[in-house]
N, C-alpha and C positions, 0 to 999 in steps of 0.2 A: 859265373854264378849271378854277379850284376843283370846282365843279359838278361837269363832265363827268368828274375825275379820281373824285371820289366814287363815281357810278356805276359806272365801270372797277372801283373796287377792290369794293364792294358787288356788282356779276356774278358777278367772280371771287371772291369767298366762298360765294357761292349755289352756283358751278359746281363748285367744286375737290373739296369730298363726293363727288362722284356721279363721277369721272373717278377718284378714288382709293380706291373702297369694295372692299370684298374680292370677287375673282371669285365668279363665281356655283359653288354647287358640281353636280358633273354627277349625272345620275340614272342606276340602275343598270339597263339591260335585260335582261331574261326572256334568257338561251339556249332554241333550239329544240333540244329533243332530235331525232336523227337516224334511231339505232336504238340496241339495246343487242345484246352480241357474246359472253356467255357469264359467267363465275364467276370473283370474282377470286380463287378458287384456282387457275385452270386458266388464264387471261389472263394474261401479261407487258406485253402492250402490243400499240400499234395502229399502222402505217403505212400510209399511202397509194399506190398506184401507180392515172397513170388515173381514173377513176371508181370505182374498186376501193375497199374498205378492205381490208388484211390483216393478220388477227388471227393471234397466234403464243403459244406457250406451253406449257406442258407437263400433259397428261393422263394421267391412270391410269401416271403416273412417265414418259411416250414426252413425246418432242418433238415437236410439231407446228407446221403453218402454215394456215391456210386461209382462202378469199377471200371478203367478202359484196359487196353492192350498197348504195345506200343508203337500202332499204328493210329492211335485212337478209335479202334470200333470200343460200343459199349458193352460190357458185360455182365453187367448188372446194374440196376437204378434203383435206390433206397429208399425211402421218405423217412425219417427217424423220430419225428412226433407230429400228431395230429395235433397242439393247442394252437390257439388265434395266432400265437407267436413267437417262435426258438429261432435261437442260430447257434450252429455249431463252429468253433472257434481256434480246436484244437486238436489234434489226433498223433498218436502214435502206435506203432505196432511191437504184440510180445513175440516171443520165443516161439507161443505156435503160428505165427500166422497172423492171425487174431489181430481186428484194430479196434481199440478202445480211443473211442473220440467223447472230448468236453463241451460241454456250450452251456445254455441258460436257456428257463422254460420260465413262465407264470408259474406263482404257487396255486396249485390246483385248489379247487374251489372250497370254501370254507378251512383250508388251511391256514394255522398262522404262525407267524415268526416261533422260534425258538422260544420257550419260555429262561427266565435267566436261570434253571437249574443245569441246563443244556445252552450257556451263551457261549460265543467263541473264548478261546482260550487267547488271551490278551498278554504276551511278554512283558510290553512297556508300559501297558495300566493305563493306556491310551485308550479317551473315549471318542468315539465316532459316532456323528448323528444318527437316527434311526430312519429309514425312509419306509412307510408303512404302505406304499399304494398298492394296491394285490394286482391292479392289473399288467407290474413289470415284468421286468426280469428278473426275478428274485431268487431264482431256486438254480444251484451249481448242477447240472445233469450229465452222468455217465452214461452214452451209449456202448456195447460193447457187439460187434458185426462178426461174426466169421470171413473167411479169406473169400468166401461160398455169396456172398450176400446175405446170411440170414441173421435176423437181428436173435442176438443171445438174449440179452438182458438191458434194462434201462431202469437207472436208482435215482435219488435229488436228494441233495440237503441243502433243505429252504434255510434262506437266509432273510436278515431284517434290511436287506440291503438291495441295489442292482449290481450287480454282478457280470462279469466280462472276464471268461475263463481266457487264460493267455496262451499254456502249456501244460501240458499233462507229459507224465514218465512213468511210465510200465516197467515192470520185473515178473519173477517169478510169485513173489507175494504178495501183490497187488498194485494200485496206481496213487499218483500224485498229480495233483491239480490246481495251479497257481495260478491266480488272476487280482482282478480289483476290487474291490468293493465302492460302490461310488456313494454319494449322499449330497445333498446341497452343502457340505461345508468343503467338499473334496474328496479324496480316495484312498482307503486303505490300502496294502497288500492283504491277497491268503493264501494262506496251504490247507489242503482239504485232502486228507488223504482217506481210501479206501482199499476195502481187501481183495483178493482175489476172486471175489463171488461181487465185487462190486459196492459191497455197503460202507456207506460213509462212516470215521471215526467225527470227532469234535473239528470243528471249522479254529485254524490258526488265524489271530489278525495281525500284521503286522503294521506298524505307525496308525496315524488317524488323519490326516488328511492332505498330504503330498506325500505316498510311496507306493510305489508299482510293484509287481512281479512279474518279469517276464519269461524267465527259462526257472526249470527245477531238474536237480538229480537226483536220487534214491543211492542211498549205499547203501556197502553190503553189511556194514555195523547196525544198519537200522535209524543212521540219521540221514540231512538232505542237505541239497547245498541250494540255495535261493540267488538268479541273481537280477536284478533290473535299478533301478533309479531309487533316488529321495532326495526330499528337501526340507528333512525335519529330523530332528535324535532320533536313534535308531540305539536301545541299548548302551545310553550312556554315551557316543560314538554322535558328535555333534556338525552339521552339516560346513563343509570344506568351501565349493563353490557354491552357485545358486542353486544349481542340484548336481549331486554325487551320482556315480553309478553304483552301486551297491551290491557283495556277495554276501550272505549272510549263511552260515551253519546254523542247522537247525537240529537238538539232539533229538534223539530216542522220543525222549520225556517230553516233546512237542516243548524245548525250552532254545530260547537263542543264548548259544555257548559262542559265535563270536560273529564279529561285524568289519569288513574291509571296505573303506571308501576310496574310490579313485572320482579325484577331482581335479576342478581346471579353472584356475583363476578369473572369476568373475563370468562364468561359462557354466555351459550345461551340458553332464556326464548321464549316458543313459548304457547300460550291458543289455544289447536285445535278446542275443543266445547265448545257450551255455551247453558245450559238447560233456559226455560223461568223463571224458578227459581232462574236466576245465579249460578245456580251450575257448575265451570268452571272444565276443563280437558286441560290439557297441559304436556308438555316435560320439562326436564331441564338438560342441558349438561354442566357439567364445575366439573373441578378438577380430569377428566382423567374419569367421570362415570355420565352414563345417568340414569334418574329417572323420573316415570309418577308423574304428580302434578296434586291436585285434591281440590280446594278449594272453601268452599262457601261464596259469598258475598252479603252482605246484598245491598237493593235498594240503600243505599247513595254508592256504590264501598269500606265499609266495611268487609274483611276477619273475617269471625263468625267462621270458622274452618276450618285447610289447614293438609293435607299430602304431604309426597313423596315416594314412590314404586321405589326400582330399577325395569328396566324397559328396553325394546329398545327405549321409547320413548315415542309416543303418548298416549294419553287420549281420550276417547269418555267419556260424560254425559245424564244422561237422570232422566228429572223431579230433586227430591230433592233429588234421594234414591240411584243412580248405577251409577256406572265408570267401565269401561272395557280397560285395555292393555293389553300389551304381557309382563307375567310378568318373571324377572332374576333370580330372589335370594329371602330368607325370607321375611316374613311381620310378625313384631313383635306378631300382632294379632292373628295371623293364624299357626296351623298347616302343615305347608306349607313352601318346600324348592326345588322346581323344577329342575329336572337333566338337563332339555335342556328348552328354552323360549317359554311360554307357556302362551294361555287367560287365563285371570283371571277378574272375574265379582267381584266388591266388593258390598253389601248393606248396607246404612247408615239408623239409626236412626234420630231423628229430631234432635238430640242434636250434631252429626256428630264422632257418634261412629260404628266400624264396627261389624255391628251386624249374617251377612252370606257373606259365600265365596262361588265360581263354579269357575270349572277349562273346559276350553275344549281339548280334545287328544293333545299329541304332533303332530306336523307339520303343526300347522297353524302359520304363519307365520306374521300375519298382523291382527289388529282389521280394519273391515271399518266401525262399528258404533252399536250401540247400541241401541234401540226403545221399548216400552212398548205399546202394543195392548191391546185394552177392549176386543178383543174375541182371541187373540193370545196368551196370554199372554207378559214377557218377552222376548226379542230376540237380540239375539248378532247373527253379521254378520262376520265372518272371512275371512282371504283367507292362503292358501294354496298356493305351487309354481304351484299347478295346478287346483285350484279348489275353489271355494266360496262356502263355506256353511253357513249358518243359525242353530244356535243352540238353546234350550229355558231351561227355570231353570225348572228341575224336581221336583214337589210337596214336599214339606218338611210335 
């Protein structure tokens, strides 16, 4: 019996190494490039409708939209406003089809700001300069395109400010459209929401002169969830580092019912996306080295799992499963230690484990976003010092 107990335990020493050694780490696959889509002077970004890509942005100072395939022939070429000067900023696509893009237009002629019976609707009672020049960018502009190229509709709600729409979020009952408000003292946030026929409700400001917006969701309750940067109270909710990243719920009643700071000692927290998931993507700069953040939070503003990537910086998200930056240096996870800065797609499991890597060539210089197509598949959008490409994950 001595004997046989020896042996049991002498197995089990042989075996216990090998059940306990560290996971293997994953290798990184090539992305196939798709096509490339123009200059990322002239490119905002990419959406998908269909088989479609369309590409939006602003040329020779005009707005435009226009549609390739995914060989890049073009399908159609938009222009989206005739004034001296718009750029479109933001785009997303609904349920038909249908791509509702945001940008900023002059207020058209003899137009003027908001009278204060009609001012933004102000949470923190926070005032922001007024910037009065008519020939800015003053006016938030929805175009709305069919899949077809034809333009639907085009609305504005002038503001007393310039304006730089970030993101817009489509539903069944209309859109939302978050950006900045600038002024010589600094930059607010807003939410501008509008209905299904496109027409603006009251303009949100949020902070007055350090706070961003960079991604928005729409629930199905009827409120929104905000998230990008600050470096000033937000709601009571007073700044952590030099600047926080910032999610904010917003109810019904256009009121802020709650405010999460993620901060970093003596450093700067920015969230650039925000999937309908909450699966957030953001930057983080402090102790002499930048890093992409990547973290999911549950419906109450709950972190259920967080990374960080060194990084140049930004984060793109999409759905519950992928984050895309330009990645530095190692990831524990990965086989993977890049000679110069370079995309890197990560895929999460539901539990917020990395489960595949894709890398795109060197000299892309820049992620602009990240989107997952029913007939496109995956698609990361880069740029280059000369060039936007479109890349997609090769079939494993």
């Amino acid at each position: 019996m001595k004997r046989l107990l020896s042996l049991v335990v002498i197995a089990s020493l042989l075996i216990a190494p090998s059940a306990y050694s560290a996971p293997k780490k994953l290798a990184v696959k090539p992305l196939q490039l798709v096509t490339t889509v123009g200059t990322p002077d002239e490119v905002s970004g990419v959406v998908s409708t269909g088989k479609s890509l369309i590409v939006f942005g602003s040329k020779a100072s005009k707005a435009y939209a226009r549609a390739v395939d995914s060989t890049g022939k073009e399908l159609w070429n938009l222009p989206l406003d005739q004034s001296a000067a718009s750029i479109a900023t933001a785009a997303a696509v609904d349920s038909a089809g249908d791509i509702w893009i945001a940008g900023s237009t002059p207020l058209a002629m003899g137009l003027v700001a908001p009278t204060p019976s009609s001012s933004p609707l102000n949470p923190d009672n926070a005032t922001a300069p007024i910037n009065n020049s008519i020939g800015n960018l003053q006016a938030i502009t929805i175009w709305k395109v069919t899949a077809a190229g034809t333009l639907a509709f085009t609305n504005t709600l002038p503001t007393s400010f310039v304006v730089l729409p970030t993101a817009i979020s489509v539903d069944r009952n209309g859109a939302s459209v978050v950006g900045i408000l600038g002024s010589e003292k600094g930059n607010a946030a807003f939410l501008a929401n509008a209905d299904k026929a496109g027409v603006f409700g009251k303009l949100v400001q949020i902070g007055a002169t350090s706070t961003t917006a960079d991604a928005v969701i729409r629930h199905s309750d009827g409120s929104f969830t905000i998230a990008g940067s600050s470096s000033e109270t937000l709601a009571s909710k007073k700044v952590a580092g030099v600047t926080d990243g910032v999610l904010i719920r917003i109810s019904k009643a256009l009121k802020i019912a709650n405010v999460v700071r993620s901060s970093a000692a003596k450093g700067k927290r920015i969230w650039n996306s925000a999937s309908s998931t909450l699966l957030l993507g953001g930057e983080v700069v402090a102790g002499g080295k930048t890093e992409s953040a990547v973290t999911k939070f549950s419906s109450s503003f709950v972190p259920t799992w967080t990374y960080r990537f060194p990084s140049t910086g930004p984060a793109f998200t999409a759905g519950s499963t992928y984050v895309a930056f330009i990645s530095t240096g190692p990831t524990p996870q990965l086989n993977w230690n890049p000679k110069a800065p370079s995309p890197l797609i990560l895929s999460f499991d539901t539990k917020g484990a990395v489960v595949a890597a894709d890398s795109a060539p060197l000299g892309q210089k820049e992620v602009l976003g990240v989107l997952v197509s029913k007939d496109l598949g995956v698609l990361v959008v880069t740029s280059s010092a000369e060039t936007v490409s479109i890349f997609t994950l090769i079939p494993r």
